[in-house]
Legacy VTK file of the C-alpha trace (Angstrom):
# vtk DataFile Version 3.0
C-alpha trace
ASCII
DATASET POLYDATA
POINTS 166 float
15.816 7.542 14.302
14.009 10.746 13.157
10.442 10.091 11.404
11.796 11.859 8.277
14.727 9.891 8.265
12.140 6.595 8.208
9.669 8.794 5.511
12.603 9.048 3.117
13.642 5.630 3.569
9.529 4.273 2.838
9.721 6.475 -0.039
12.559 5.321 -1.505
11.061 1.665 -1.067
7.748 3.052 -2.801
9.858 4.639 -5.217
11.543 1.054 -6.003
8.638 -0.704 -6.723
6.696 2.077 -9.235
10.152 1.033 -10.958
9.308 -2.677 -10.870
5.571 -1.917 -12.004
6.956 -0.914 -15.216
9.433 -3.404 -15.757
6.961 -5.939 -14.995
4.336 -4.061 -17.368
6.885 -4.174 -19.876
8.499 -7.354 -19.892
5.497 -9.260 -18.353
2.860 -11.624 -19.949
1.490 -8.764 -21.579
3.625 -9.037 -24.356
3.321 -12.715 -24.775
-0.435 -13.430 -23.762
-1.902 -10.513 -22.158
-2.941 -9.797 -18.699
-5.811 -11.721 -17.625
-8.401 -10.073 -14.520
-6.353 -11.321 -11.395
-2.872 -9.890 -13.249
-4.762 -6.500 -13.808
-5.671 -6.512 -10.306
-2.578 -7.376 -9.180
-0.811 -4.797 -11.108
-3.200 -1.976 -9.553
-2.463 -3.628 -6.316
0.810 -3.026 -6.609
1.264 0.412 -8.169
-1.857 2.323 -6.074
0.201 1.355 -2.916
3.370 2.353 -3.962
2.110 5.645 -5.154
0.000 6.187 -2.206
3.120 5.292 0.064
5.357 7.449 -2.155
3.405 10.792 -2.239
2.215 10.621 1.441
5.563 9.270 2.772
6.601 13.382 1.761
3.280 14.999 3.192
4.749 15.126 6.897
8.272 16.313 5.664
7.061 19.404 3.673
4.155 19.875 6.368
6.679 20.367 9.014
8.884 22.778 6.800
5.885 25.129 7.394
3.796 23.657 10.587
5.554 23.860 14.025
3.071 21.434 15.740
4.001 17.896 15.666
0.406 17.005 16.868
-1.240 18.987 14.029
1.193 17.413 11.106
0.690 13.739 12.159
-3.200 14.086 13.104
-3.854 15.461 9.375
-0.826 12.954 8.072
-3.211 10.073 9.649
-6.340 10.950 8.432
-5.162 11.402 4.987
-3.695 7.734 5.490
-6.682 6.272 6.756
-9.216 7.723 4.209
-7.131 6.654 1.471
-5.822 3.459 3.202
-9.331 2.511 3.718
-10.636 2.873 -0.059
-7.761 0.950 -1.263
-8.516 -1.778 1.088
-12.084 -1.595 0.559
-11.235 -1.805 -3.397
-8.927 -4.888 -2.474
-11.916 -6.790 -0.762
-14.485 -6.024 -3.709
-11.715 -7.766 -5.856
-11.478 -10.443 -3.392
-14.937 -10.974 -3.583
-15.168 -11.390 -7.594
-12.164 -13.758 -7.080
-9.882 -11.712 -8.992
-7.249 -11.615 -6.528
-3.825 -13.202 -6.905
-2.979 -14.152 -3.679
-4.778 -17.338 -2.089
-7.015 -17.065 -0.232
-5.794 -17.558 3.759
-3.037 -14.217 2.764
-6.311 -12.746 1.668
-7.653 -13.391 5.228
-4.342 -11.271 6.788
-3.986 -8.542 4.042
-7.434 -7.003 4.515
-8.245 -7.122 8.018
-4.723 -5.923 8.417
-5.276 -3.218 5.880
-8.557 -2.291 7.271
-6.950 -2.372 10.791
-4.039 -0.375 10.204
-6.441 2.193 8.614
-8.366 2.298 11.849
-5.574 2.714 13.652
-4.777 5.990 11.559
-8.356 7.551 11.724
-7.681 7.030 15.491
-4.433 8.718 15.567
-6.025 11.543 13.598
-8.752 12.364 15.579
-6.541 12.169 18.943
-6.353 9.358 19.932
-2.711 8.182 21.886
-0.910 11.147 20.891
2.448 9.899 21.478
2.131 7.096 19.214
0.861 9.133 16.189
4.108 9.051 14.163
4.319 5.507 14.608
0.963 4.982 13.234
1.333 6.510 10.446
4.886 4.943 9.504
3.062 1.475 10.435
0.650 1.985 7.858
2.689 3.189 4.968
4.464 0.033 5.731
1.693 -2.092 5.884
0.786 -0.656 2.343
4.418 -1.696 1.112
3.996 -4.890 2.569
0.605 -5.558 0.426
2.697 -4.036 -2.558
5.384 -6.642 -2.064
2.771 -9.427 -1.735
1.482 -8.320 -5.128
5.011 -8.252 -6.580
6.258 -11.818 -5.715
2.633 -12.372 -7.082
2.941 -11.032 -10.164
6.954 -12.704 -11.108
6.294 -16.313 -9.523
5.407 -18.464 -12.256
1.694 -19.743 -11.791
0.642 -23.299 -13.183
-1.128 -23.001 -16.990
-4.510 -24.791 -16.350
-4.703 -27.677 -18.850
-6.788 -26.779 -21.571
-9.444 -30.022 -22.830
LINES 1 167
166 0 1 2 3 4 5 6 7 8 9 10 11 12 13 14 15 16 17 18 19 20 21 22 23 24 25 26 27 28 29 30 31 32 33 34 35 36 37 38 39 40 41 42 43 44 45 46 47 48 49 50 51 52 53 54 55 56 57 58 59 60 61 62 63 64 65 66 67 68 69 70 71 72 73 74 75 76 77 78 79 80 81 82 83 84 85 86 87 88 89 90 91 92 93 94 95 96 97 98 99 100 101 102 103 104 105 106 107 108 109 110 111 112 113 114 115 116 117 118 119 120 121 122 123 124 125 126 127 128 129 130 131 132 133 134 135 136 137 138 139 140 141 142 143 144 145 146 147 148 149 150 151 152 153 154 155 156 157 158 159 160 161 162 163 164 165
């Protein structure tokens, strides 16, 4: 399969779930009790990805409509990823950190050192590193960002227990 075939496809995904951002914005707790820290968080958690994925899912496509190297489009392709990639999942930790994080706490120990792999992986691929897998790289981690978007979505519509109240 091509690489834009796969781009289109992630954006489409990305796509989907800015769509369930705003049903869940609009239908969610907010209009009952409000969102409380961890909901914001998760919210932000799952629209930055999805925009992220969305906007840089295109970046190769139009790149190549002008570019004719392959090496050049997915090098800069990858470092955009990873600089980006890298702040989110820096933000993410920070957030884990003040414990307003959604998800407990052993997917917190995949998510981030996942996310802050994946972003490696990409600032790698950008400056050179294993040529041949560049494209791959860069698909992994738009995926990997849709993955912590989906984690943040199942998050956000599975009912979580009301503490008691004394």
């Amino acid at each position: 399969m091509e690489p834009e075939s796969v781009l289109a496809i992630i954006a489409g995904v990305a796509s989907t779930f800015i769509g369930f951002t705003g049903v869940i914005f609009a239908v969610g707790r907010s209009s009952r009790d409000g969102w409380n820290a961890a909901e914001r968080t998760a919210l932000l958690n799952l629209l930055m990805p999805s925009v992220v994925v969305l906007f840089l899912a295109f970046i190769p496509i139009v790149a190549s409509t002008g570019i004719q190297s392959h090496t050049l489009i997915w090098r800069g392709s990858n470092g955009l990823l990873a600089a980006i990639h890298l702040f989110l999942v820096t933000t993410a930790l920070r957030a884990a950190m003040r414990s307003t994080l959604m998800e407990p706490i052993p997917l917190r120990f995949i998510l981030i050192p996942g996310g802050y792999a994946s972003g490696i992986i990409s600032a790698l691929a950008a400056l050179g590193f294993f040529p041949q897998y560049s494209a791959m790289a860069f698909v992994a981690g738009l995926v990997w960002s849709l993955l912590v978007a989906a984690v943040q979505f199942v998050m956000l519509i599975v009912p979580h227990p009301v503490p008691a109240r004394p």
